[in-house]
VEXRO-670973 format. One record per residue (C-alpha): residue in one letter; x, y, z. Coordinates in steps of 0.02 Angstrom, whole numbers, plus 50000, padded with zeros to 5 digits. Each point is the difference from the previous one (the first is absolute). Example, Ala and Ser with C-alpha at 12.3 -4.5 7.8 and 13.67 -1.06 7.14 Angstrom:
<rs>
<res = A&c1 = 50615&c2 = 49775&c3 = 50390> $
<res = S&c1 = 50069&c2 = 50172&c3 = 49967> $
</rs>
This chain:
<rs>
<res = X&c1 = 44972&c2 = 42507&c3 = 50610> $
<res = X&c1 = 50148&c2 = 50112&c3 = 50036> $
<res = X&c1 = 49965&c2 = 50148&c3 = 50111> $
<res = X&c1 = 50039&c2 = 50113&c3 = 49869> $
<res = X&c1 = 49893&c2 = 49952&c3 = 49864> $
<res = X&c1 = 49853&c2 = 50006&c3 = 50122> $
<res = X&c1 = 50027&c2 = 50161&c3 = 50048> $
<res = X&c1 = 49978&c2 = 50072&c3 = 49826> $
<res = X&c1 = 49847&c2 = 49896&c3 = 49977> $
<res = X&c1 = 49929&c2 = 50104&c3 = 50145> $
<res = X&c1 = 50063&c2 = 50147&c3 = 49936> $
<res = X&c1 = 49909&c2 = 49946&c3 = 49820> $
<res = X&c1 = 49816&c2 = 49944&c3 = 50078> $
<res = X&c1 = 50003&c2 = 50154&c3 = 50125> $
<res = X&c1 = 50022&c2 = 50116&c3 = 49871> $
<res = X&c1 = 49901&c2 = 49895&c3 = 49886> $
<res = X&c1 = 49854&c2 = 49987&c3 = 50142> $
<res = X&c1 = 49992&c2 = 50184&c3 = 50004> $
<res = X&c1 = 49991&c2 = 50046&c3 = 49847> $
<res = X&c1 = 49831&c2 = 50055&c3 = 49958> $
<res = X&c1 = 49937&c2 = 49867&c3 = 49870> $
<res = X&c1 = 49825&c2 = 49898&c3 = 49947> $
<res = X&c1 = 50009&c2 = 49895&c3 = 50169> $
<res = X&c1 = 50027&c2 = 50149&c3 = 50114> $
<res = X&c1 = 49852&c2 = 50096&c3 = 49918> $
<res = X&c1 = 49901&c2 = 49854&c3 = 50038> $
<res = X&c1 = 50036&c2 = 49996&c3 = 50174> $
<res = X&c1 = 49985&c2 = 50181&c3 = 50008> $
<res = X&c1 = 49848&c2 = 50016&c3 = 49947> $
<res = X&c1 = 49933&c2 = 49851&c3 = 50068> $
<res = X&c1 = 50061&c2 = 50084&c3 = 50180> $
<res = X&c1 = 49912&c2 = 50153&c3 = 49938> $
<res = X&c1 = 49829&c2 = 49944&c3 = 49964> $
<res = X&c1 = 50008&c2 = 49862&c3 = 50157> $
<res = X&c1 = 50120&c2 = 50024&c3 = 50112> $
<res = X&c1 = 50171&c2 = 49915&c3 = 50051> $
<res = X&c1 = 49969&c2 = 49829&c3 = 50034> $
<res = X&c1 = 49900&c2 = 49963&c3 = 49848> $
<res = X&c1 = 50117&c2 = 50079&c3 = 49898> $
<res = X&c1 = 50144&c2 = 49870&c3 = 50065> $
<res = X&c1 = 49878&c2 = 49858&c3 = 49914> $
<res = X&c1 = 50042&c2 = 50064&c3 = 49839> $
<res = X&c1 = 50196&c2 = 50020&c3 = 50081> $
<res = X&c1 = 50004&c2 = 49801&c3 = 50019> $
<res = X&c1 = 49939&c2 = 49962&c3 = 49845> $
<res = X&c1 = 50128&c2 = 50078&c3 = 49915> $
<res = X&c1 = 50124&c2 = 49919&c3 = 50121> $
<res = X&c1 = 49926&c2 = 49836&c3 = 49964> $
<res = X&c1 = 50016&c2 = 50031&c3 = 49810> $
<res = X&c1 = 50192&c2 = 50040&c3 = 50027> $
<res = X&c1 = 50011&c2 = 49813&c3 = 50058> $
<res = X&c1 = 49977&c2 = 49969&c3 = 49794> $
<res = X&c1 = 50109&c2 = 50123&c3 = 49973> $
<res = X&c1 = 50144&c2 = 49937&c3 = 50085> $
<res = X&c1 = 49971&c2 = 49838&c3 = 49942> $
<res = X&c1 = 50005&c2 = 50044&c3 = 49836> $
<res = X&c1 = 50161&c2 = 50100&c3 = 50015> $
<res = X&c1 = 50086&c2 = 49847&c3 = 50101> $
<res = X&c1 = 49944&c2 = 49876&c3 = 49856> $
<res = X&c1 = 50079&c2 = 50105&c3 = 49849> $
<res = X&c1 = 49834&c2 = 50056&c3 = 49926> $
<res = X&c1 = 50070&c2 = 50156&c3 = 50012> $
<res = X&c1 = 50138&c2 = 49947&c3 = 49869> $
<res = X&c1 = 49853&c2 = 49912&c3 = 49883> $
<res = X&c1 = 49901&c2 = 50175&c3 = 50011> $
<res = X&c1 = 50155&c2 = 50098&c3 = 49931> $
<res = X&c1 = 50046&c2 = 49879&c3 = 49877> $
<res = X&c1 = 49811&c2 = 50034&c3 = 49939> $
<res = X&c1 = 49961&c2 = 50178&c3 = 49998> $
<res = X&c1 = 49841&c2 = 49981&c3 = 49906> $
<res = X&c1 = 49926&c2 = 49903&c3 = 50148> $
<res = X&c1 = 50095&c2 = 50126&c3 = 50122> $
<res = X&c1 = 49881&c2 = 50145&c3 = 49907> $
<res = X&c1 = 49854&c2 = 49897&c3 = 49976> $
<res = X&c1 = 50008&c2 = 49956&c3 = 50199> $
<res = X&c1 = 50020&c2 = 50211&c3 = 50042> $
<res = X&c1 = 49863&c2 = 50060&c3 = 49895> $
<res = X&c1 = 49874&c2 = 49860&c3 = 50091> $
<res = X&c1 = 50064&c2 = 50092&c3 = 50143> $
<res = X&c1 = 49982&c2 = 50164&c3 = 49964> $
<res = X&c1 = 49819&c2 = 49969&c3 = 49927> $
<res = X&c1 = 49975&c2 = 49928&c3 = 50177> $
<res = X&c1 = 50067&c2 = 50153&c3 = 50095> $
<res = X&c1 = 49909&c2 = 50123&c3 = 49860> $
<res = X&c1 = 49832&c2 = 49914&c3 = 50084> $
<res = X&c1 = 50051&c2 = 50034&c3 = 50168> $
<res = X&c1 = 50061&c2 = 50181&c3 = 49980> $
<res = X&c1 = 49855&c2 = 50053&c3 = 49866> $
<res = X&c1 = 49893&c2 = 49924&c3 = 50151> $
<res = X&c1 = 50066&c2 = 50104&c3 = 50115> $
<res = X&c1 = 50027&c2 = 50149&c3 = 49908> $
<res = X&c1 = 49804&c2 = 49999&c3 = 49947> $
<res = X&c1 = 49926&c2 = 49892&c3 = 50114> $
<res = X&c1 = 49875&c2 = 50077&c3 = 50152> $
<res = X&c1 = 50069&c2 = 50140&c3 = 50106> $
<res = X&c1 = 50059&c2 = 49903&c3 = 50156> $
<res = X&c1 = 49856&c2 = 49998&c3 = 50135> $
<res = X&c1 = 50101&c2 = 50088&c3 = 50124> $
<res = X&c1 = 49888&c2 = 49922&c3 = 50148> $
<res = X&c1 = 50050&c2 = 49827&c3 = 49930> $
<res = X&c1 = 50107&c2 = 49928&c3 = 50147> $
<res = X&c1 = 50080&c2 = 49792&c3 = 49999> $
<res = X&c1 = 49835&c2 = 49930&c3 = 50024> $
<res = X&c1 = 49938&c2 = 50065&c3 = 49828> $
<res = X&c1 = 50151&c2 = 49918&c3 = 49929> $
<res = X&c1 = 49981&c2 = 49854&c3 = 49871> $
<res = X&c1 = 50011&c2 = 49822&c3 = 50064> $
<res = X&c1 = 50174&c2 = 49950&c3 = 50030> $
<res = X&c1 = 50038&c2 = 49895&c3 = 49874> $
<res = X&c1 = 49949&c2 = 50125&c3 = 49882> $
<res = X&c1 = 50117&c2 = 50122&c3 = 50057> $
<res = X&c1 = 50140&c2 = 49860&c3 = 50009> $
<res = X&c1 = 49959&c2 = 49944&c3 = 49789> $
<res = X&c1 = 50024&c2 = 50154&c3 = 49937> $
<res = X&c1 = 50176&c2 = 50023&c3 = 50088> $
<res = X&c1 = 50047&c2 = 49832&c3 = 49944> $
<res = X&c1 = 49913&c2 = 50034&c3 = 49805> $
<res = X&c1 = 50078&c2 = 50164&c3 = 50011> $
<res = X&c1 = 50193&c2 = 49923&c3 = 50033> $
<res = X&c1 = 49988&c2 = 49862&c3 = 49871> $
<res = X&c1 = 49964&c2 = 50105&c3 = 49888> $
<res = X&c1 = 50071&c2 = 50170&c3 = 50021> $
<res = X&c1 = 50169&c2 = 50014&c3 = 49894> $
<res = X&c1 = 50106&c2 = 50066&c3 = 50155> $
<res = X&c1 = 50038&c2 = 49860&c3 = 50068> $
<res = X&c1 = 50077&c2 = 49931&c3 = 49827> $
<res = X&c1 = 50134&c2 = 50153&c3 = 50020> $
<res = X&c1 = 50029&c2 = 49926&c3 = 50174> $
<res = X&c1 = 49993&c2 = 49831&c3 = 50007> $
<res = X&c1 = 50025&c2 = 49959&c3 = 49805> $
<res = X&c1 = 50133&c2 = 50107&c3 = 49991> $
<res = X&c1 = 50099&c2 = 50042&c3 = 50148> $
<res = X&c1 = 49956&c2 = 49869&c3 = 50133> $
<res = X&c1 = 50072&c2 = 49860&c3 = 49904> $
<res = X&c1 = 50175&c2 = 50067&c3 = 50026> $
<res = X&c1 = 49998&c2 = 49997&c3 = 50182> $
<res = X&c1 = 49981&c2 = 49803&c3 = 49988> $
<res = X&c1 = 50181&c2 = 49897&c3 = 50020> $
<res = X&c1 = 49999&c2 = 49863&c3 = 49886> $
<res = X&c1 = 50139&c2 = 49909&c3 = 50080> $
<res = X&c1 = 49908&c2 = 49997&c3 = 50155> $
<res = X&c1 = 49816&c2 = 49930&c3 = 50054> $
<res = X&c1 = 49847&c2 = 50084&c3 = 49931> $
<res = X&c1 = 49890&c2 = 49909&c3 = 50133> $
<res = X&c1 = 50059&c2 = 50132&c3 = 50163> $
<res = X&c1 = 50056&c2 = 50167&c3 = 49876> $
<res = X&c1 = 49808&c2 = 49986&c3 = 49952> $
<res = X&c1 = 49937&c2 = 49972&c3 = 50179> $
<res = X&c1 = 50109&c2 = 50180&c3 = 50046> $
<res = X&c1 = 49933&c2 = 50085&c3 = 49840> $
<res = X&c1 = 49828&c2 = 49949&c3 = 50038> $
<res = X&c1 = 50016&c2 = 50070&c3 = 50196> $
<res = X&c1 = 50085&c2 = 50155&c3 = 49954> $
<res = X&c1 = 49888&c2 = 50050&c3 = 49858> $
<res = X&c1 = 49814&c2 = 49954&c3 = 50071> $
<res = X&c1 = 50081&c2 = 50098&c3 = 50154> $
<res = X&c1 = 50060&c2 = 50155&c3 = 49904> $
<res = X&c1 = 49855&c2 = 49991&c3 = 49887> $
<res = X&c1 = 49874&c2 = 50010&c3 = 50137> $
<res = X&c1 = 50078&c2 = 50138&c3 = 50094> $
<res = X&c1 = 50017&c2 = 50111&c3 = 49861> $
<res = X&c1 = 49826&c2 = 49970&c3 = 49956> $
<res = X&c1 = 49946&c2 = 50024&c3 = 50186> $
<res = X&c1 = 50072&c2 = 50167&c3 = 49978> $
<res = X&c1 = 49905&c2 = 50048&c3 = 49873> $
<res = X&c1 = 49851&c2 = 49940&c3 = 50067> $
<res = X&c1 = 50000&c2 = 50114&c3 = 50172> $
<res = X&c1 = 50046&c2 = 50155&c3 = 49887> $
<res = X&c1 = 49854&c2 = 49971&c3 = 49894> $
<res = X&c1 = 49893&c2 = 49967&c3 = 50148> $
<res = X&c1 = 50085&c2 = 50178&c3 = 50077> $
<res = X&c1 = 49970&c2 = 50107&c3 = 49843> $
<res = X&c1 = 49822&c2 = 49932&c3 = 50023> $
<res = X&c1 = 49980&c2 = 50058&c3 = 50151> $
<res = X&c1 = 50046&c2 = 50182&c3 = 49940> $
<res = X&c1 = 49881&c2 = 50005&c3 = 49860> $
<res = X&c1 = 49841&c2 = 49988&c3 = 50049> $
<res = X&c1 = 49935&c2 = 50057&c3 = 49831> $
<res = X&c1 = 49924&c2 = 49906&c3 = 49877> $
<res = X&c1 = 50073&c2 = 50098&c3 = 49857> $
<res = X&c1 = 50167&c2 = 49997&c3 = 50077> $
<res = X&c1 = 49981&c2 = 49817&c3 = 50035> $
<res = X&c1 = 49968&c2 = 49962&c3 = 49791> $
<res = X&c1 = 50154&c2 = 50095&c3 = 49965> $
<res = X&c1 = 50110&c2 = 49900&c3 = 50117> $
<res = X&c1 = 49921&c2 = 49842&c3 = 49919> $
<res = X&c1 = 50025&c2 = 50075&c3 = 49832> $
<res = X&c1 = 50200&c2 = 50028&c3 = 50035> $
<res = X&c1 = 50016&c2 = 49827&c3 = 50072> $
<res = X&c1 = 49904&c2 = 49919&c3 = 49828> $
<res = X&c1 = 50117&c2 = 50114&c3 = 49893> $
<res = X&c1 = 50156&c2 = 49940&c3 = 50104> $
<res = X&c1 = 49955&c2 = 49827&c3 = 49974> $
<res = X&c1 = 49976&c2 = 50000&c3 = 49804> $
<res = X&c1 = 50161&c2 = 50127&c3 = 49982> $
<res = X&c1 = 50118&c2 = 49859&c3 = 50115> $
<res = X&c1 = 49924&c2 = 49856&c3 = 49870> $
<res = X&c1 = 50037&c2 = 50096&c3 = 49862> $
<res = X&c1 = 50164&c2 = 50049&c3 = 50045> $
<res = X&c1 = 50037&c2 = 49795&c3 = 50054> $
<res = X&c1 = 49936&c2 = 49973&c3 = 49802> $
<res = X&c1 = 50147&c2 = 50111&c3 = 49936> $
<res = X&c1 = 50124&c2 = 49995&c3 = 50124> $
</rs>
């Protein structure tokens, strides 16, 4: 992979990892209601769900998807249902227990599903890796070691941006120390969520 082209694709998942979106929110409030480290379970599931992702966009799926828009929809309004459930949860789900700390957090592989159900089925990633990662691939050259750098540089970008989000939640928690204040931080981060699926529906 030329130099070039994998600069922009930095350029494209940094932005891309900060941009406030389903995954974030999860993270965020995941870091909220637990604390950092549980919230970078959720992280590596979603990192681990990019792995389908990319393999996906390397085999041409990407191509079959666009050549089917009907399945395309059908595939973004399973996700948005999904990330309706996870934002309606949050948005009306218990005020956060603000004594909760990481030992109150769910068992680990808990945590780690929903990132992973979350990224599967959340229709960002089909504006990222359906639809722009596939032209960073070189057809002339080997897939085998342009996929090996994609997957490095993306889990890697992914993760920090996430870890980002994940200590300012935990921060912001740390300033609100009431309940009532707590629900409405939870409450922006649910509406957040379903406003970044909607928008990935109609974008």
């Amino acid at each position: 992979m030329e130099f070039d082209v994998w600069l922009s694709l930095v350029v494209l998942f940094t932005v891309g990892g900060l941009t406030p979106g389903p995954a974030v929110m999860l993270v965020m409030a995941s870091s909220f209601r637990y604390g950092f480290r549980p919230a970078m379970l959720p992280a590596l599931g979603i990192a681990s769900a990019n792995v389908l992702w990319l393999i996906l966009a390397a085999s041409g799926t990407a191509a079959l998807l666009t050549a089917f828009p009907s399945v395309t929809l059908g595939l973004k309004v399973l996700g948005l249902l999904v990330i309706l459930y996870l934002g309606l949860s949050t948005i009306f789900g218990p005020p956060p227990d603000m004594s909760v700390s990481s030992g109150d957090a769910p068992k680990r592989t808990g945590l780690y599903a929903r990132g992973v159900a979350l990224q599967i089925s959340s229709p960002l990633p089909l504006v990222y890796f359906g639809m722009l990662l596939p032209l960073y691939f070189d057809a002339d050259k080997p897939i085998l070691p342009q996929f090996g750098i994609m997957l490095a540089t993306v889990t890697w970008l992914e993760l920090q941006g996430l870890a980002v989000y994940a200590a300012f939640a935990r921060w912001i928690r740390a300033k609100l120390q009431s309940p009532k204040a707590a629900k409405i931080f939870n409450a922006m981060i649910g509406v957040v969520m379903i406003a970044s699926g909607v928008w990935a529906i109609f974008a």
